[in-house]
N, C-alpha and C positions, 0 to 999 in steps of 0.2 A: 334605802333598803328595799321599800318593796317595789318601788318602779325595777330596782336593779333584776331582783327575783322573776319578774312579770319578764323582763326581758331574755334575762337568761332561760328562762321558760321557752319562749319564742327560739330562742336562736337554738337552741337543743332542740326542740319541736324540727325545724327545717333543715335540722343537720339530719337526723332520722330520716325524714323523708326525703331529702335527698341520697340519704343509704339505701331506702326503700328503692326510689327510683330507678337506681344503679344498680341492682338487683335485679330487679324485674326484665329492668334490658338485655340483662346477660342473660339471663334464662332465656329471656325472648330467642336471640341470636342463636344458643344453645339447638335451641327446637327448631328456627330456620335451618341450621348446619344438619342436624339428622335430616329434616324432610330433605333437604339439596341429597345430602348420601343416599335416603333410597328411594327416590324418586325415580332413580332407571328400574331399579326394580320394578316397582309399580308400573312402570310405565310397560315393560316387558311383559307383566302380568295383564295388565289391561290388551295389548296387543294380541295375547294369546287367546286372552278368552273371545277379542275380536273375531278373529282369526277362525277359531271353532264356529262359530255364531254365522260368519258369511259363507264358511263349509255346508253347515245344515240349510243354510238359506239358499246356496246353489241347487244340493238335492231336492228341497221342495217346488225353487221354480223350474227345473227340469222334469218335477213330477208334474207340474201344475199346467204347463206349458208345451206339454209334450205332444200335442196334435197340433198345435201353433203351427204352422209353415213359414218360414225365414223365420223365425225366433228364433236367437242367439242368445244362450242361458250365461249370464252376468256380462251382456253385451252393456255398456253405458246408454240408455236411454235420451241420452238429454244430449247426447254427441259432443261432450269436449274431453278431453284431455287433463285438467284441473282433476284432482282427487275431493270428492267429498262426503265426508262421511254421511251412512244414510239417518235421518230424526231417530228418534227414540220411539215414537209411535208406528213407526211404518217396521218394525223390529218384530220377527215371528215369535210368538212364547218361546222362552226357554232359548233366544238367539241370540248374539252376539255378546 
């Protein structure tokens, strides 16, 4: 009798958690499927605000730069071809 209860205990115990588990997964997956849907968004929103942020950062290095001779305002410094975005610290207030 109570060994049987002790187990049945158990085996109900990890039937739960195993419903638990099954749950959680789904949810999980649930929240991957949303981020995968608006993650263009976001992405489109990050781009723009990009976008704005390397606008104002033109105007200021063409203010900044502007007795410079041969200075070419958003020429690539570093001469290649590869894109890469600029750090977070070298970013003027309120840019990108």
């Amino acid at each position: 009798g109570l060994v049987a209860a002790g187990a049945a205990a158990i085996v109900g115990g990890l039937y739960r958690v195993g419903q638990m588990n099954a749950h959680r997964a789904s949810l999980k997956k649930e929240r991957e499927e949303v981020r995968r849907a608006l993650l263009p968004f976001l992405q489109a929103e990050a781009d723009a605000t990009f976008m704005e942020g390397k606008k104002a950062y033109r105007e200021l290095e063409a203010q900044v730069m502007d007795g410079v001779e041969g200075w070419v305002v958003d020429e690539n410094v570093y001469k290649t071809k590869k894109f890469v975005p600029p750090a977070l610290s070298t970013m003027p207030k309120g840019g990108y």
